[in-house]
PAVEXMAR-227738 format. One line per 8 residues: number of its first residue (from 1); their letters; for each residue x, y, z of N, C-alpha, C. Coordinates in Angstrom, 1 decimal. Layout:
residues N
NUM = a = X/Y/Z/X/Y/Z/X/Y/Z; ...
***
This chain:
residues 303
1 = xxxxxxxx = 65.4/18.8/76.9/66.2/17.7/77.4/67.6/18.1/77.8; 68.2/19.0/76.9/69.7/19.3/77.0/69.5/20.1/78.7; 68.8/21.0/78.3/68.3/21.8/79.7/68.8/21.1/81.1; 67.4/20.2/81.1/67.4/19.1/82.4/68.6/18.2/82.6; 69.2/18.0/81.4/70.7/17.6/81.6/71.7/18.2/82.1; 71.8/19.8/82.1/72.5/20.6/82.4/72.4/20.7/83.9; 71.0/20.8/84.1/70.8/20.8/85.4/71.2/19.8/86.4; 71.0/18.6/86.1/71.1/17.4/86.8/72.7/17.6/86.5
9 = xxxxxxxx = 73.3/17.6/85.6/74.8/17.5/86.0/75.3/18.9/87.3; 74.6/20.2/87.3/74.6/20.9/87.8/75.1/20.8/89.4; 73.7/20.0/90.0/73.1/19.6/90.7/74.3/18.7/91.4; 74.6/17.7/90.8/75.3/16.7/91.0/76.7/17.5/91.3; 77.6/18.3/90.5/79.0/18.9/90.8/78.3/19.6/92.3; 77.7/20.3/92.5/77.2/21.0/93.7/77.2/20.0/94.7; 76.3/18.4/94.7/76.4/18.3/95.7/77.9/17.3/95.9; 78.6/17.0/95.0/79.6/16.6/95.4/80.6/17.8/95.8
17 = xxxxxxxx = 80.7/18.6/95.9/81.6/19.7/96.1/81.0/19.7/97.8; 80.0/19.8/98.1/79.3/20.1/99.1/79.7/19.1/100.2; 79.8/17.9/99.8/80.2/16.9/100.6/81.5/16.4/100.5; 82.8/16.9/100.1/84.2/17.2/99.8/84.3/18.3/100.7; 83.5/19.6/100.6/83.5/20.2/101.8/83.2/19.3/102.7; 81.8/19.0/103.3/81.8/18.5/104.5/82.7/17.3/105.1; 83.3/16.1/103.9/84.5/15.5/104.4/85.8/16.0/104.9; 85.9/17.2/104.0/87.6/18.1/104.4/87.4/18.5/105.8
25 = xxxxxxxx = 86.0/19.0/106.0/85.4/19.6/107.4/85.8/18.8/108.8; 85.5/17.7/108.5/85.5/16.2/109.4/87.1/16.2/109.8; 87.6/15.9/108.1/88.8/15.3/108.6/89.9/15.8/108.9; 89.9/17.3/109.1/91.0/18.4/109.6/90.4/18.9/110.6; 89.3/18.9/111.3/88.8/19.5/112.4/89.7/18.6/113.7; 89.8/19.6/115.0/90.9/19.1/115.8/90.0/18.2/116.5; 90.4/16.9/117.1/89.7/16.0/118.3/88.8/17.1/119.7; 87.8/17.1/120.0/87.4/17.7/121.1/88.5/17.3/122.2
33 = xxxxxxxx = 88.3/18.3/123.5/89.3/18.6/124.4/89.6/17.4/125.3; 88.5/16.6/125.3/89.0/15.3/126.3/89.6/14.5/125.5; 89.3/14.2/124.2/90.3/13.2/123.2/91.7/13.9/123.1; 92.1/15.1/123.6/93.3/15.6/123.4/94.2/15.4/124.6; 93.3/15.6/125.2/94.1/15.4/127.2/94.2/13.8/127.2; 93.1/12.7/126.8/93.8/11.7/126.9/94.9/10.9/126.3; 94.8/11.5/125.1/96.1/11.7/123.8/97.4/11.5/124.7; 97.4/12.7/125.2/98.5/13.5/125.6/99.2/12.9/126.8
41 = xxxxxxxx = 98.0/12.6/127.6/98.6/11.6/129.5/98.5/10.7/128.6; 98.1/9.8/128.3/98.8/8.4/127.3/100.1/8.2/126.6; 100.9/9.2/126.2/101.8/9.4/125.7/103.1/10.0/126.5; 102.3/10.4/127.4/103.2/10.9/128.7/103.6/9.7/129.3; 102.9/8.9/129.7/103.4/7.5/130.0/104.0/6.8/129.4; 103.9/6.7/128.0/104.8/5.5/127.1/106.0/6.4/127.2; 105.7/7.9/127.1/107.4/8.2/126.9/108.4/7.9/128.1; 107.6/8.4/129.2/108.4/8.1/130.7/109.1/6.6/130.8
49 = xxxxxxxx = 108.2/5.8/130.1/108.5/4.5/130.2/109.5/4.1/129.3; 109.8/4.9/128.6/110.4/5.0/127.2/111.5/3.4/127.1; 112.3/4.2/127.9/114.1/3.2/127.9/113.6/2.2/128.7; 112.6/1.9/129.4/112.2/0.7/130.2/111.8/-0.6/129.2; 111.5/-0.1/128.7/110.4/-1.0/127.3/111.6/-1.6/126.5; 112.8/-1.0/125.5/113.2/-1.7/125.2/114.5/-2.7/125.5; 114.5/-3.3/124.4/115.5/-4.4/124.5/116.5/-4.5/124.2; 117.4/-5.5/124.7/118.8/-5.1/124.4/119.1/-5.2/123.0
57 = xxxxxxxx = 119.6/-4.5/122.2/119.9/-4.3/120.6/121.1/-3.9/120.2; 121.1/-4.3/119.3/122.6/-4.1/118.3/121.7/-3.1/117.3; 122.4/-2.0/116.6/122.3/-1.6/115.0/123.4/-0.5/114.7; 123.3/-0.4/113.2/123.8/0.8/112.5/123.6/2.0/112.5; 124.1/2.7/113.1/124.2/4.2/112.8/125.1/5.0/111.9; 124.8/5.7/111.2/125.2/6.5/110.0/124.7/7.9/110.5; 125.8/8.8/110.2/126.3/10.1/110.8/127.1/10.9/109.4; 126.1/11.9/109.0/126.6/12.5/107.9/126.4/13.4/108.1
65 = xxxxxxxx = 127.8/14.4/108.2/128.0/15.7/109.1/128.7/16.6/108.0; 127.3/17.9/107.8/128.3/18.6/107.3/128.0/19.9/107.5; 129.1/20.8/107.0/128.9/22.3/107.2/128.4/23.3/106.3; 127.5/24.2/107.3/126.9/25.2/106.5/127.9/26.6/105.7; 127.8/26.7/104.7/128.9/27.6/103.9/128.0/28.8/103.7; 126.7/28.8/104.3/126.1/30.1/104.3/125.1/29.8/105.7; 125.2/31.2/106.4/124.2/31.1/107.5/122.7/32.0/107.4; 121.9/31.5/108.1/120.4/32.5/107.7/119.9/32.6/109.2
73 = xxxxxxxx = 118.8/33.6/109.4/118.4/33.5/110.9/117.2/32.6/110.8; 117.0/31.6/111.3/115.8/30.6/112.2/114.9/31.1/112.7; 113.6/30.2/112.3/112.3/30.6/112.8/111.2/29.8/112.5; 110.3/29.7/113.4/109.6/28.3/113.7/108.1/29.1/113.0; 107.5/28.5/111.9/106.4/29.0/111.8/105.1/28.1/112.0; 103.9/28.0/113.1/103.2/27.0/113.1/102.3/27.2/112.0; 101.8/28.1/111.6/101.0/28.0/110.6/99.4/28.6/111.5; 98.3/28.4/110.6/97.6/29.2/111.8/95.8/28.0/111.0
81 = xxxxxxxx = 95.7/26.9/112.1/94.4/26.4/112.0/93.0/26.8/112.0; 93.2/28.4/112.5/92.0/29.2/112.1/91.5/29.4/110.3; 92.2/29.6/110.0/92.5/29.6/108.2/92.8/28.5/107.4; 93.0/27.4/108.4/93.3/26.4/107.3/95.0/26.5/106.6; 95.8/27.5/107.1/97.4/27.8/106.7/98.1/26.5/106.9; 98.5/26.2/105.8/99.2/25.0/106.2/100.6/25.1/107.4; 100.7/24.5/107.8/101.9/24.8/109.0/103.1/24.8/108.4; 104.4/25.6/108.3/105.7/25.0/107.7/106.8/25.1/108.8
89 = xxxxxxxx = 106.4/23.9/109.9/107.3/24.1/111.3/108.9/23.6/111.0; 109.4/25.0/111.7/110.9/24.5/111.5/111.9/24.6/110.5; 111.1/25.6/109.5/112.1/25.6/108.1/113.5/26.5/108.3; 114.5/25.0/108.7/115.4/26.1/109.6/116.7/25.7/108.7; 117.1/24.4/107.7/118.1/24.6/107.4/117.6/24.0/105.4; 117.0/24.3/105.0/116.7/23.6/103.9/117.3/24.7/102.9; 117.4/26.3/103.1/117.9/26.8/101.9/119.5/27.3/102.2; 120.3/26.6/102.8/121.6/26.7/103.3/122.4/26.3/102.7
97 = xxxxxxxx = 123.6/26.8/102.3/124.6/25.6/101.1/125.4/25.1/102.2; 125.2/23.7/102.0/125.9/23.0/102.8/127.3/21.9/102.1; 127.6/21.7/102.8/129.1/21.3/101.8/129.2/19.4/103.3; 129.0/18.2/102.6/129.4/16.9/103.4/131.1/17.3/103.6; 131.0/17.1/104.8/131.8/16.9/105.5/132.7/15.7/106.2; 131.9/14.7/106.2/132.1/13.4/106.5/131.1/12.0/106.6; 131.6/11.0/106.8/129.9/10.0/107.0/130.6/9.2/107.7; 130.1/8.7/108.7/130.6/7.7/109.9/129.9/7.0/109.9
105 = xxxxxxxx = 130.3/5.8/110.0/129.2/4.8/110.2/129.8/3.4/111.6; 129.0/3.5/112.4/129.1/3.4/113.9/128.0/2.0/114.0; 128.8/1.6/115.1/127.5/0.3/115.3/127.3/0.8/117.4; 126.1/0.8/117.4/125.5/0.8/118.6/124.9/-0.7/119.2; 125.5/-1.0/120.6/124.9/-1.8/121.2/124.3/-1.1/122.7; 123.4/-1.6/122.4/122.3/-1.0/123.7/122.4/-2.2/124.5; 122.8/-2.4/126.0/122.6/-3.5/126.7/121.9/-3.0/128.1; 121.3/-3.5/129.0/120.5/-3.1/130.0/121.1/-1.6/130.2
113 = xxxxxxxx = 120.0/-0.9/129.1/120.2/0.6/129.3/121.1/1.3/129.0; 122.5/0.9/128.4/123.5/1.1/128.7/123.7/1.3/127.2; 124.3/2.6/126.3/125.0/2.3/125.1/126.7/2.5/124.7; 127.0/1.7/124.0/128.5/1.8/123.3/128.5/2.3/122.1; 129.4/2.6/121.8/129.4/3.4/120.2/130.6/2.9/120.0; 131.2/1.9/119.0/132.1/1.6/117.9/132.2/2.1/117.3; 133.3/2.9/116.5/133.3/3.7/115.3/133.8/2.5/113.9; 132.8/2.0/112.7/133.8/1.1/112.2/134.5/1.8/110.7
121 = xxxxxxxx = 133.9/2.9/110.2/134.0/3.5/109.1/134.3/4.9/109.3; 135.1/5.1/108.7/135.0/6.7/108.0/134.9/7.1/106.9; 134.1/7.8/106.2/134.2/8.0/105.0/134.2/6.5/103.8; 134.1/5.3/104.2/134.1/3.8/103.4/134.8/3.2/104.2; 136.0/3.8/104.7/137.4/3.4/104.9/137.3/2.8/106.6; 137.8/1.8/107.2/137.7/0.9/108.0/138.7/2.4/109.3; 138.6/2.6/110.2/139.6/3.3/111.3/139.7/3.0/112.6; 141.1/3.6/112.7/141.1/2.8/114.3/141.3/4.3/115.2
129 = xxxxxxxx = 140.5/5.3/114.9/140.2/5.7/115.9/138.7/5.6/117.0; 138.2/5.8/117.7/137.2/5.6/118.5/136.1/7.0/118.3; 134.9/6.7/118.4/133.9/7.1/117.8/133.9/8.9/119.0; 134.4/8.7/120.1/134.5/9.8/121.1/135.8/10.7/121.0; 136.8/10.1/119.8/137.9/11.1/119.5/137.9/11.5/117.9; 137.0/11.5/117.5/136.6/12.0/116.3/136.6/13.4/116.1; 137.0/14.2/115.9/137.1/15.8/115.3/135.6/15.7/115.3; 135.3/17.4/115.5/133.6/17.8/115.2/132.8/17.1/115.9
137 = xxxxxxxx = 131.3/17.6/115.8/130.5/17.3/116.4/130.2/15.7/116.5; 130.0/15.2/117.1/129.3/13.7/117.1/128.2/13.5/117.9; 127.2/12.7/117.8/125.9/12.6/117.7/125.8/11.4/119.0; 124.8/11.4/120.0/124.8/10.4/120.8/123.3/10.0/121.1; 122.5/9.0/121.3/121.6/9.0/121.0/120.8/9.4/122.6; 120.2/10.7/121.5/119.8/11.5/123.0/118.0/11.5/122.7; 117.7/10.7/122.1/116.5/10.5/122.2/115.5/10.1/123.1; 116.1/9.5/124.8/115.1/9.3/125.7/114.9/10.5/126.5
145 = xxxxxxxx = 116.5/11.5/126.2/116.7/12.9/126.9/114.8/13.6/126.4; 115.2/13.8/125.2/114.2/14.7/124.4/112.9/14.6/124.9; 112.5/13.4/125.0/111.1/12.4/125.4/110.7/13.0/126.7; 112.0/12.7/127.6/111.7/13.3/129.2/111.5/14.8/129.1; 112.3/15.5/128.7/112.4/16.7/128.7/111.2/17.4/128.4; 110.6/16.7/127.5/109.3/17.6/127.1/107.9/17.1/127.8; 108.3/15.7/128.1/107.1/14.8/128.5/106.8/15.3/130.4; 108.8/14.9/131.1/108.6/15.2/132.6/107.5/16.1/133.0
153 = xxxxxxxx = 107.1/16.1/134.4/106.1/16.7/135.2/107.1/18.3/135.1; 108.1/18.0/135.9/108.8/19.0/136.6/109.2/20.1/134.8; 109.0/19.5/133.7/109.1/20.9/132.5/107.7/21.4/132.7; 106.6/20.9/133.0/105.0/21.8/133.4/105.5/22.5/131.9; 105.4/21.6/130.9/104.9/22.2/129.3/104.0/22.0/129.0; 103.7/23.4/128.0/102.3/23.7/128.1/102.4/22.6/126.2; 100.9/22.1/126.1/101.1/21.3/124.8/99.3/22.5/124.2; 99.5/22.3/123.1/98.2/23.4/122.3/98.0/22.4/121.1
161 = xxxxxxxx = 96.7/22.0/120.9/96.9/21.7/119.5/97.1/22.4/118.2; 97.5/21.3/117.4/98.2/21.9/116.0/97.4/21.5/114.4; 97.5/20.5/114.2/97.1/20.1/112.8/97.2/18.1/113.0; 96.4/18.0/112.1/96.3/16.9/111.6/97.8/16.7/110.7; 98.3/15.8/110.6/99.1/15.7/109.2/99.2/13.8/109.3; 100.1/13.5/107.9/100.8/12.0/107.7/102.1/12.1/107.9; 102.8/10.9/108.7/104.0/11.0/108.9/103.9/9.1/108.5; 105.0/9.0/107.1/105.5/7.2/107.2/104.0/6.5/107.0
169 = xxxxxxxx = 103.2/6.9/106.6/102.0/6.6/106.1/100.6/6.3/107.0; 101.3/7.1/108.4/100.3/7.8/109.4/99.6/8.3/109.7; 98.7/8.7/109.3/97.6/9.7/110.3/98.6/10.1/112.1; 98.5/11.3/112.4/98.8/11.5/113.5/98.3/12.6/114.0; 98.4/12.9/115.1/97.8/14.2/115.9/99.4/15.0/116.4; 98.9/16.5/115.6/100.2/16.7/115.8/100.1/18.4/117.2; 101.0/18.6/117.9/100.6/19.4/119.0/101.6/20.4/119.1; 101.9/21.4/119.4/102.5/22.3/119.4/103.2/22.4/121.1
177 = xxxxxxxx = 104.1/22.8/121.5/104.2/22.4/122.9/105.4/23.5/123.3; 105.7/24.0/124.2/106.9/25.3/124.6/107.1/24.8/126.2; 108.3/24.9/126.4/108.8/25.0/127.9/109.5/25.8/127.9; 109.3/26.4/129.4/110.4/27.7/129.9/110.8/27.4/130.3; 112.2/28.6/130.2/113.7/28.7/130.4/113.6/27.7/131.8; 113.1/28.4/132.8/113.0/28.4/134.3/112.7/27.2/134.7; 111.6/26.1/133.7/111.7/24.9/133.8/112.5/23.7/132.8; 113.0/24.2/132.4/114.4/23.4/131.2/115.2/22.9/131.4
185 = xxxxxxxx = 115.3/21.7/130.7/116.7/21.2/130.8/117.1/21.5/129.2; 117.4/22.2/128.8/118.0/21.8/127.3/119.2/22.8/127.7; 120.5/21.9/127.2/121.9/22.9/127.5/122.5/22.7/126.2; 123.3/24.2/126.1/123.7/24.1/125.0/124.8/24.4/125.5; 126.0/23.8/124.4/127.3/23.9/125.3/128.4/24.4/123.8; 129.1/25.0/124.0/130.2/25.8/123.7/130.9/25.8/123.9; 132.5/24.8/123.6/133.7/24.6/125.0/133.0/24.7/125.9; 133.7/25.2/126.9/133.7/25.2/128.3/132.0/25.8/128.9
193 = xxxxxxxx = 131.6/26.6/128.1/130.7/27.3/128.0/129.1/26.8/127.9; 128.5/27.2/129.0/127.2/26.3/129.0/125.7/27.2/129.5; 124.5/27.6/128.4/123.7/27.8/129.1/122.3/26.8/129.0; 121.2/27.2/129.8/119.8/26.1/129.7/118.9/27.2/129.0; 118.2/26.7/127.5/117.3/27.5/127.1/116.0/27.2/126.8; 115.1/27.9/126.4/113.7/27.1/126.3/113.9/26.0/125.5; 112.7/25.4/125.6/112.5/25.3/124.0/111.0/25.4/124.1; 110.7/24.9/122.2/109.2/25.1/121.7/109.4/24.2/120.5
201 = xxxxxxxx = 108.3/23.5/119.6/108.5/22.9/118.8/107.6/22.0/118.9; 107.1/21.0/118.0/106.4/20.1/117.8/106.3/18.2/118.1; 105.4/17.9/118.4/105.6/16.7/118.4/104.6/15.8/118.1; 104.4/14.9/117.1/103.8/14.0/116.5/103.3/12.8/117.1; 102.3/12.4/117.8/101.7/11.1/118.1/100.6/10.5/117.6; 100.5/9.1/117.4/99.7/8.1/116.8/99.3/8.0/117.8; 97.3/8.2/117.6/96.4/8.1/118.2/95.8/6.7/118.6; 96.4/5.7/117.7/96.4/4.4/117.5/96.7/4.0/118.9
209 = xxxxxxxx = 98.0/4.4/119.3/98.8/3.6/120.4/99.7/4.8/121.4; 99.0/6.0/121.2/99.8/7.0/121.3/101.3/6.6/121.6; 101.8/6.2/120.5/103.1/6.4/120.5/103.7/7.9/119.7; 104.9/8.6/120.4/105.1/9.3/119.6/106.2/8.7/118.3; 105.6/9.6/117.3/106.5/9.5/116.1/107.3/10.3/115.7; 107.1/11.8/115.9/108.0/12.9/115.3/108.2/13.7/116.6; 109.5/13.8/116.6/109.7/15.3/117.4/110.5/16.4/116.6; 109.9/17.7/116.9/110.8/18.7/116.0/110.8/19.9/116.9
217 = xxxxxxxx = 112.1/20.0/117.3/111.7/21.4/118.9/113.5/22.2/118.1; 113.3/23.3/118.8/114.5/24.5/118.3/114.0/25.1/119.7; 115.8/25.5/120.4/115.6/26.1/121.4/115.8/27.8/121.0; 115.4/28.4/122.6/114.3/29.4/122.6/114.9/30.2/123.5; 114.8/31.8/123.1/115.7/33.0/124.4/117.1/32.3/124.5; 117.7/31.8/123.8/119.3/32.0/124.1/119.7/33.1/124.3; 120.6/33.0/125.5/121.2/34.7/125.4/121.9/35.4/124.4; 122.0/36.5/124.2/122.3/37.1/123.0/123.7/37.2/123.0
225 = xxxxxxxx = 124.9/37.5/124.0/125.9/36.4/124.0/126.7/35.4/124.1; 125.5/34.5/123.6/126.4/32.8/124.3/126.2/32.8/122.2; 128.2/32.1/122.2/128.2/31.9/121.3/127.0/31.4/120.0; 126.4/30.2/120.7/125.5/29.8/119.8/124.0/29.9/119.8; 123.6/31.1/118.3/122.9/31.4/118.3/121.6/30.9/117.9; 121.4/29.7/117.4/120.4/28.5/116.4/120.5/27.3/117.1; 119.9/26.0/117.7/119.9/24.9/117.8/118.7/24.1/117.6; 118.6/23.0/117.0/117.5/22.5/116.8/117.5/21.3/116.5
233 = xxxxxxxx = 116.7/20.3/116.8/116.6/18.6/116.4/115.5/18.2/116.0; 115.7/17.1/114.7/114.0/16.8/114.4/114.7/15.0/114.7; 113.2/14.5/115.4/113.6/13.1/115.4/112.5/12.4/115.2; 112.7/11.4/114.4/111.6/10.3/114.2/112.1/9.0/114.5; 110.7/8.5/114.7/110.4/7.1/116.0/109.5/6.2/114.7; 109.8/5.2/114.5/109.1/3.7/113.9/109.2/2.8/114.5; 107.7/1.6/114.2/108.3/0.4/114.7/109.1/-0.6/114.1; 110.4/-1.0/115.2/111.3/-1.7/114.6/111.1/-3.2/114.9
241 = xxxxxxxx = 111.4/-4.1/114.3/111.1/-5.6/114.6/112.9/-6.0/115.7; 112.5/-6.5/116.7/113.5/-7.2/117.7/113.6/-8.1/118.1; 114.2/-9.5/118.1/114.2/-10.6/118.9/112.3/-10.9/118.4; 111.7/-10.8/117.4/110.7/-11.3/117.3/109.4/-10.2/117.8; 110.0/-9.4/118.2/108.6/-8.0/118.7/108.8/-7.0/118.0; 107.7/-6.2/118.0/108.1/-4.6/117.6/108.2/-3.3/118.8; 109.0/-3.1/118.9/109.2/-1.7/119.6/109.3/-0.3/118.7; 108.9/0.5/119.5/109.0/2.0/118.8/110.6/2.6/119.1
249 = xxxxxxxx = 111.1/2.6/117.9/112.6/2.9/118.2/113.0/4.3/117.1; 114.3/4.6/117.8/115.2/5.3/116.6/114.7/5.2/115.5; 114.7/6.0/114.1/114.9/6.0/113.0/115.9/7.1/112.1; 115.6/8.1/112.6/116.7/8.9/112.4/116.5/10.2/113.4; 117.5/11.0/113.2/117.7/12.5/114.0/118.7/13.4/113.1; 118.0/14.5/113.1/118.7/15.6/112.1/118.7/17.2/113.7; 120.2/16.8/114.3/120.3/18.1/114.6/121.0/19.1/114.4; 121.0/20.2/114.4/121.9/21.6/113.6/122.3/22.6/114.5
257 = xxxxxxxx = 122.8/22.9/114.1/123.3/24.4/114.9/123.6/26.0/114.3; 123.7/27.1/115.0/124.2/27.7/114.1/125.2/28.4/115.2; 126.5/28.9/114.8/127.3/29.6/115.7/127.9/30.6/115.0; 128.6/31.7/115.7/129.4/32.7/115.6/130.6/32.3/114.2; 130.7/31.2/114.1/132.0/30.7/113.3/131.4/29.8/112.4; 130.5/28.9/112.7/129.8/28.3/111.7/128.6/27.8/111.7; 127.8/26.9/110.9/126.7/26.0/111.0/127.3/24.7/110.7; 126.8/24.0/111.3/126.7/22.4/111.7/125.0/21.8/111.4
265 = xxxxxxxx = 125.5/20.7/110.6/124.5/19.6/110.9/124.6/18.1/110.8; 124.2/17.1/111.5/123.9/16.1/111.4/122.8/15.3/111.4; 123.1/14.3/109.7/121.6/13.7/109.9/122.6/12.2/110.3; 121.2/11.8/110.9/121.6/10.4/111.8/120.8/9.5/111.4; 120.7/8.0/110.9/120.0/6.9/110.4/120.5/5.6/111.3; 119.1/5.2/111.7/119.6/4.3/112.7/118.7/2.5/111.9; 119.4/1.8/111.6/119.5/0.8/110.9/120.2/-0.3/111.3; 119.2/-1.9/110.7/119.4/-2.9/110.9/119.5/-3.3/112.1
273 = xxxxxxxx = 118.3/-3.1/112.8/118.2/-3.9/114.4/118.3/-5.2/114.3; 119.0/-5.3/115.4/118.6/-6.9/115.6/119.3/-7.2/117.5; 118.6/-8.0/117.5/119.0/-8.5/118.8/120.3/-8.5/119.8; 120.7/-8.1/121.0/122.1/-8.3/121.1/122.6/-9.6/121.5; 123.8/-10.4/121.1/123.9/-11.5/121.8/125.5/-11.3/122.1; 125.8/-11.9/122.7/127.3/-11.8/123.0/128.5/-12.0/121.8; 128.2/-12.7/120.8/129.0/-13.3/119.5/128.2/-12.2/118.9; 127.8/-10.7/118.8/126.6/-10.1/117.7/128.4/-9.7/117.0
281 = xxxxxxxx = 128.4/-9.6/115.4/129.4/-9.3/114.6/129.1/-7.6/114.2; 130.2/-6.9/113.7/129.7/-5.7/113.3/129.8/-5.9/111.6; 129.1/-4.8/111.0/128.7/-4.9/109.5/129.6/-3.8/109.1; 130.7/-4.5/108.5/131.6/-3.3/108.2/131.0/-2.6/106.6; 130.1/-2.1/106.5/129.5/-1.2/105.3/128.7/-0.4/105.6; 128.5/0.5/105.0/127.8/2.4/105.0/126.1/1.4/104.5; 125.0/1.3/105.2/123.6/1.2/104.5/123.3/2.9/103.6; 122.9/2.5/102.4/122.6/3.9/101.2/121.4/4.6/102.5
289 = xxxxxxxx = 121.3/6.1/102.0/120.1/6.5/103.0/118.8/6.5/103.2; 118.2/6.5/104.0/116.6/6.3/104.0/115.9/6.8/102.7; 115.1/6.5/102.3/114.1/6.5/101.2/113.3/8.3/101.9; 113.1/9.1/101.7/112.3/10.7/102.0/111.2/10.1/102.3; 110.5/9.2/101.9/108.8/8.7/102.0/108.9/8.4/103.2; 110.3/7.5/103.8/109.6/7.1/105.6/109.9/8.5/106.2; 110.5/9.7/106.0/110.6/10.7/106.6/109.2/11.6/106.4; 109.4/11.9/105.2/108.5/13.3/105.1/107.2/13.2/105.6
297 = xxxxxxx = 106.9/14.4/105.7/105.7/14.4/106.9/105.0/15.1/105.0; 103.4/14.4/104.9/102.7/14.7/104.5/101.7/15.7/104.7; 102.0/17.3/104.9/101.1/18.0/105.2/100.1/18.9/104.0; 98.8/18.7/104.5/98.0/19.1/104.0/96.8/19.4/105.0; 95.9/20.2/104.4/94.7/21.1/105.6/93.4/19.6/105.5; 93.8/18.8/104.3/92.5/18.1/104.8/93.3/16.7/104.0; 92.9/16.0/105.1/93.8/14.8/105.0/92.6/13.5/105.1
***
């Protein structure tokens, strides 16, 4: 009896193991090639359409800028879905000693298309300078730039699939994608100094509604003497509630740099939408920072 017990439990770990395989199998295997192409022209459209869609809005932006006190060289690793390697795209500033530099906290009104930047804080402290005469880098919301740039006809970027992952408690389809120099718009600027370089990097869409949610791109072939040698932005997209709807908006943007003289970064938190109306008040206080759960991307080979 102990026997046949051994067995039947045997039996039983085997065939659940078996079918843990065949679920992991299912649920990390990439969508066949027409579910990817319509993925992709579906999302090509919401993006194009991007700035058309939304509505005029008020929110908070928070801008915490600081500098790298050590620099490293950058490098984009996709990971390799033949093997099951988990991807670790972009590990470009996480082992850097970085030193805050400042936190700005800005109110954005978006009105037909159009945005303003207030500056109402520095550091806690109320200022009367303007958000465009601020020392150092400042942040502008270039997130329909990014969208076009990768999405437009005229970049003829090539997209590859990549992995499955969770993004904000997502499932998403995540794609790998490169554009050349020759069809680029991405400029990097330097004082006076300006070239256009690839880029390559990733981008995240919900299959749901292909909306995208993550972009993560680092540009590519900079020349070997243009001051800045590293650039890169990761941005994430949620739905925000507006005037009673949800649109897919801002949530935050982390872009970096690295140059001859220093590293730069800024993370950006875009908070408390709400509608614009002519009387909208500004909220003179710093919001604490996002929670890592609506950020972090949950990667794993079988999801």
């Amino acid at each position: 009896m102990q026997s046949e017990r051994r067995v039947r439990v045997g039996i039983a770990v085997v065939s659940l193991t078996l079918l843990g395989q065949a679920l992991g199998s299912q649920t990390s295997a990439p969508p066949d090639h027409g579910e990817q192409t319509a993925v992709l022209s579906a999302a090509r459209r919401n993006a194009i359409a991007f700035g058309d869609k939304i509505p005029d809005f008020i929110c908070t932006q928070v801008v915490r800028r600081w500098v790298g006190e050590r620099k490293r060289n950058t490098a984009m690793n996709f990971g390799d879905p033949r093997t099951n390697e988990v991807p670790r795209p972009i590990d470009l500033y996480e082992s850097k000693e970085w030193k805050l530099k400042d936190t700005l906290t800005v109110q954005i009104s978006h009105v037909r298309q159009h945005e303003r930047y207030d500056l109402l804080l520095v550091n806690g402290r109320r200022s009367e300078k303007t958000y465009g005469s601020v020392d150092g880098a400042t942040y502008y919301g270039d997130f329909w730039d990014v969208l076009g740039i990768i999405f437009q006809a005229s970049s003829q970027t090539r997209f590859e699939w990549d992995h499955w992952t969770s993004v904000g408690g997502q499932r998403v389809m995540v794609f790998r994608f490169t554009v050349a120099g020759d069809n680029s718009q991405w400029r990097l600027s330097y004082g006076s100094e300006q070239v256009v370089a690839a880029l390559k990097g990733l981008v995240y869409i919900d299959p749901k509604d292909d909306s995208v949610l993550k972009i993560k791109a680092i540009a590519d072939e900079i020349p070997k003497n243009f001051p800045i040698q590293g650039s890169g932005v990761e941005l994430d997209y949620r739905p925000q509630r507006v005037a009673g709807r949800e649109f897919i908006l801002p949530l935050r943007a982390l872009e970096w740099t690295d140059s001859r003289q220093a590293s730069t970064k800024n993370e950006v938190e875009f908070l408390r939408y709400k509608k614009f109306t002519v009387d909208s008040k500004f909220d003179y206080d710093t919001p604490p920072p996002l929670p890592e759960s609506e950020i972090k991307e949950k990667q794993s080979p079988n999801l």
